[in-house]
N, C-alpha and C positions, 0 to 999 in steps of 0.2 A: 696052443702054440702061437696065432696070430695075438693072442690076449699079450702073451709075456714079450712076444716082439714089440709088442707096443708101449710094453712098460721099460722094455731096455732106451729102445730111443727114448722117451721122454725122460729117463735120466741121463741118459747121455747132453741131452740137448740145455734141460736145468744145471749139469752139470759144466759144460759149453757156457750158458748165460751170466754164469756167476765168474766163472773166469774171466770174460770181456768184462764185466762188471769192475770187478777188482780190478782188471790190469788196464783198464779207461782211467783211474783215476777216481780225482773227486776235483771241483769247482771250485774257485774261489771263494771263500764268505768272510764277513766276520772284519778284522783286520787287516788281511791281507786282499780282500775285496775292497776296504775304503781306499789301501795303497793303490790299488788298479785305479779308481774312479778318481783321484788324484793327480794321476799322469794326463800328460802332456797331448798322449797319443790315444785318450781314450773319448771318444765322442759317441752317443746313444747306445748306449749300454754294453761299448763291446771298444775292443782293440781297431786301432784303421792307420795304413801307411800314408806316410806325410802325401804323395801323389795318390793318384786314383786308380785303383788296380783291380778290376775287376777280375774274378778269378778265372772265368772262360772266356775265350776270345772268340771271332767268326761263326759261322753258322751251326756249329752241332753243340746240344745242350747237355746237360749231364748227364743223359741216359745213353743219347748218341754216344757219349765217349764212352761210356763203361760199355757198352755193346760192343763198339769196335777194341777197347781193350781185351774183354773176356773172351770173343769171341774170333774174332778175324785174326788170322794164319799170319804175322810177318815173322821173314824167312829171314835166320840167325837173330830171334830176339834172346835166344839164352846162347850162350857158350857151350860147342858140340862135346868139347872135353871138359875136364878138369881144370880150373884157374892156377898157375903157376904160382907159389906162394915161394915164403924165404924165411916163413917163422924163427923169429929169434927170442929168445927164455928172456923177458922183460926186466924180472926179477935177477938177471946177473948184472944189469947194466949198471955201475958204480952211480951213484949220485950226482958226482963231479964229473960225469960226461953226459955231453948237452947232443939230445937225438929229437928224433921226429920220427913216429911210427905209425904209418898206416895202417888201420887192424881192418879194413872192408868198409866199404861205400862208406860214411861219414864219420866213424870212429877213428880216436886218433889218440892216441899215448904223445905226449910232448914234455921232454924233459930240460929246463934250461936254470941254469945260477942254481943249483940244487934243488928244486923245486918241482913235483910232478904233479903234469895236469892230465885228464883224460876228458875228451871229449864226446857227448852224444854215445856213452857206448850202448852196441844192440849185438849180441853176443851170445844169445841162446838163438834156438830153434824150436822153438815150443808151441803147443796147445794155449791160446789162439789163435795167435798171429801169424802161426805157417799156414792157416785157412786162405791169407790171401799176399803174404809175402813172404816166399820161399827162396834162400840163397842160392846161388850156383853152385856146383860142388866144387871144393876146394879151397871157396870164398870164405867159410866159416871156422879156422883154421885156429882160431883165437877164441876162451871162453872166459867168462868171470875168473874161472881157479889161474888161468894165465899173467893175470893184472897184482900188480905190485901192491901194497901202500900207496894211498895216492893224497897229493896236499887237497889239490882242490876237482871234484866232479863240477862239470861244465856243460848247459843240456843249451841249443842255442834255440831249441822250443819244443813245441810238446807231439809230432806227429810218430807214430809210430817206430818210425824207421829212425828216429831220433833218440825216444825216450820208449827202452824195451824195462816194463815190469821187473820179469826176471832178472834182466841184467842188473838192475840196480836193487833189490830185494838180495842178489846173491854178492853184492860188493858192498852193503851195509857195513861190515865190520871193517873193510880196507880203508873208511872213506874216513876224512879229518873234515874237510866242507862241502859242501853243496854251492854251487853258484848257479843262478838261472835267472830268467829273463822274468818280469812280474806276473806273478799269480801261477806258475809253476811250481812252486813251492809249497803248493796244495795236496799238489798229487803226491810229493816226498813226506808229508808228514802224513797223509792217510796210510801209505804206505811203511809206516813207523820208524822214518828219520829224526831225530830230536830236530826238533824246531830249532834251535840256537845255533843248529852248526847250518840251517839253511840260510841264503843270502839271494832276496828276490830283486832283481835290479831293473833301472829302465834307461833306457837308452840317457847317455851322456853321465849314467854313474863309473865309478868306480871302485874298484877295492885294492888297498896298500898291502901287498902280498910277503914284502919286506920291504927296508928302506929305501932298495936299491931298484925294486917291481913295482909297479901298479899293474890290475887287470882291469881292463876298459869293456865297457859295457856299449857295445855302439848299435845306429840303426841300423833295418834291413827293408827288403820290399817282399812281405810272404804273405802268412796268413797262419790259423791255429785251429787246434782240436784233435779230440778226441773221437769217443762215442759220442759224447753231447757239447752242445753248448761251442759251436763256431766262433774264434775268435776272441775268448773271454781269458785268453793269455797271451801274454806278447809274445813276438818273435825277436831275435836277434844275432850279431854277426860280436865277435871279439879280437881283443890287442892284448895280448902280453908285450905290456911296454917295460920291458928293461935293457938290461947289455945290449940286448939284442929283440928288434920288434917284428914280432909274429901276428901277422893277422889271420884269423879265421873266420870266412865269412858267414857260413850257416847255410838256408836256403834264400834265395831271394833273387827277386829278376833285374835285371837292369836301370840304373836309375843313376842321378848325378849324384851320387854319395860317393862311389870310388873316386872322382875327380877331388873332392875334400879330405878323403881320407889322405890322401896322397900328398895331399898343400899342407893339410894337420899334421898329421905324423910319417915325416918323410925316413926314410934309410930304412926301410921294412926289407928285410934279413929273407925273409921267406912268406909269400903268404900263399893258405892252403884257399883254394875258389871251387865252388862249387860247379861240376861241367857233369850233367847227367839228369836224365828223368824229366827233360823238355820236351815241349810241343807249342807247335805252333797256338792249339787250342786252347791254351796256359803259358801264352809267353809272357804275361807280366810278372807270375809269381816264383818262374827261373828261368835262371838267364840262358837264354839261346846263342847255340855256338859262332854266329857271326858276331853276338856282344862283346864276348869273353875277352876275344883279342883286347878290344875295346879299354875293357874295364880293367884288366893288367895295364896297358898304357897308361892308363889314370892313375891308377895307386902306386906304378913306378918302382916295385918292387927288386930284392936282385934276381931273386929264385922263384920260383912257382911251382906248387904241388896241384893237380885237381883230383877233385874227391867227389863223392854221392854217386862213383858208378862200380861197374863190377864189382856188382853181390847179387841187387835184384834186378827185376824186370819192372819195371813200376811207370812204362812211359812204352810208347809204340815207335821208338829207334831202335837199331840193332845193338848188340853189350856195348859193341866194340866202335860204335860211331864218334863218341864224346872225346875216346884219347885218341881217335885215327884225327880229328877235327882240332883240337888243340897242335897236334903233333904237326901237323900241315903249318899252321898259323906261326907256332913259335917261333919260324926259321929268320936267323937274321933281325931278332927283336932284342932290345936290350938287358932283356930280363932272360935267364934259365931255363927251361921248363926239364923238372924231374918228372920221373918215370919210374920209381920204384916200384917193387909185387910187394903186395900185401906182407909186412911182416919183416922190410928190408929196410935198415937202420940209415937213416937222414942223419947224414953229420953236421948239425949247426953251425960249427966253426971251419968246416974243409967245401970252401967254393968251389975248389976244384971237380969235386965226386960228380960221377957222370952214371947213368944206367943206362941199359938197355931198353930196346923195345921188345917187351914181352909176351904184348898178345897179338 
């Protein structure tokens, strides 16, 4: 009896190994490694932000944090109920009408001049990744079979909660391009995306989406990885520059980039910022809630979306700190701050739309 328990876990566990394996990806080489070594942004063997960002801050080191993550009690780090959602069928929304959809923590459906984009989707709940990042309930309301046709997938880098296996193994057939940040474009073609529809980009490229679009490829302040290999793809933040300019920042902490973004490409319609998953312990590689205000000032925006929170727990604030923190800040700024649930249709062109506060 102890004999065959032991042969179940060990398939379970080779079982378990092969899965992280596959859904880690694969590494740059070949081609798409000379492009990395190439860039601008590549110095000793790996990726690195224009400033100095070191990924832990103050006294507690890696272990400390993961100890006080795994282990220590903070009180309302998940949502006692259900997240309040507004799911809407993706697939009815006509073409010719320009939305913005939040599908949970940094996914995002954006449809503008006929053109659909989706961003960083992570849309399953699977073996491996729910070993150590598990949605809220109600957060995950949205699957692969949900998502449209889409023109261009858009990863803004490679960390999990960014770039889910499954999700994009399961929209294979939906997808016309692949856009991503350099040496990304590794993991899609291990994965068995045709190379020709992938587009590896590095900060200050672009792509002419129609005559009327460009997609801008811009920088950020993060870091990369997977299972292996720290840093050996880039990260990055995005512009859909056309009618109407949308920025999407990605992950990234604080830095004079939103002051340029903002003098470069002024009249930005909406931009989606990342506000979740901070620590003082990691303030350089996302932005901390006393920055945010901050960095909205600088980009000068009309509206503001924030995103990367309510779904997981991935930082030791409570769910609900990031928009009670925004929502305090916004009052009286000359920018919007939205507040949709998960699933509730952004109208690009109606400045007026207002929402609720939901949680």
């Amino acid at each position: 009896m102890l004999y065959a328990g032991l042969i179940i876990l060990l398939m379970i566990a080779g079982w378990l190994g092969r899965m992280f394996w596959i859904a880690s990806g694969r590494l740059p080489d070949g081609e798409r490694l000379a492009k990395c070594e190439q860039s601008s942004q590549w110095h000793d063997k790996e990726f690195a932000n224009k400033e100095y960002t070191p990924q832990l801050t103050g006294d507690e080191g890696f272990l400390s944090q993961m100890w006080k993550f795994l282990f220590v009690k903070i009180e309302n780090l998940k949502p006692s109920s259900a997240i309040p959602t507004a799911k809407h069928a993706l697939k009815d929304i006509p073409r010719d009408q320009d939305v913005c959809v939040w599908l949970g923590h940094s996914s995002l459906y954006i449809q503008t001049q006929g053109v659909r984009f989706l961003f960083d989707p992570v849309l399953t709940s699977q073996l491996p990744v729910t070993l150590f990042m598990r949605p809220f309930k109600g957060a995950d309301v949205y699957t692969p079979d949900d998502i449209p046709e889409v023109d261009y997938l858009i990863i803004t880098h490679d960390h999990w909660d960014h770039l889910d296996y499954e999700t994009v193994k399961a929209l294979k057939p939906k997808v016309s391009q692949v856009v991503c940040s350099l040496g990304i474009g590794s993991h899609f073609e291990y994965w068995g995306y045709d190379p020709s529809r992938i587009h590896d980009m590095d900060w200050g490229d672009s792509i002419a989406v129609r005559d009327d679009m460009v997609l801008r490829c811009l920088p950020s302040r993060h870091f990369s990885g997977r299972l292996f290999g720290r840093n050996k793809t880039l990260w990055a933040s995005y512009l859909i520059d056309g009618s109407q300019r949308i920025f999407i920042s990605g992950d990234g902490g604080y830095d004079g980039r939103f002051a340029q973004f903002g003098a470069q490409y002024p009249d930005i319609v909406l931009a989606i910022m990342e506000n979740g998953q901070y620590d003082a312990g990691w303030c350089h590689i996302h932005t901390m809630p006393d920055e945010l205000p901050q960095a909205i000032d600088e980009l000068s925006p009309k509206r503001v979306l924030t995103y990367h929170n309510s779904k997981y727990a991935l930082a030791n604030h409570t769910w609900n700190e990031p928009l009670d923190s925004i929502y305090e800040h916004a009052a009286g700024k000359s920018w919007q701050l939205l507040t949709p649930r998960i699933g509730e249709l952004i109208h690009l062109r109606e400045e007026s739309q207002t929402f609720t506060k939901w949680w």
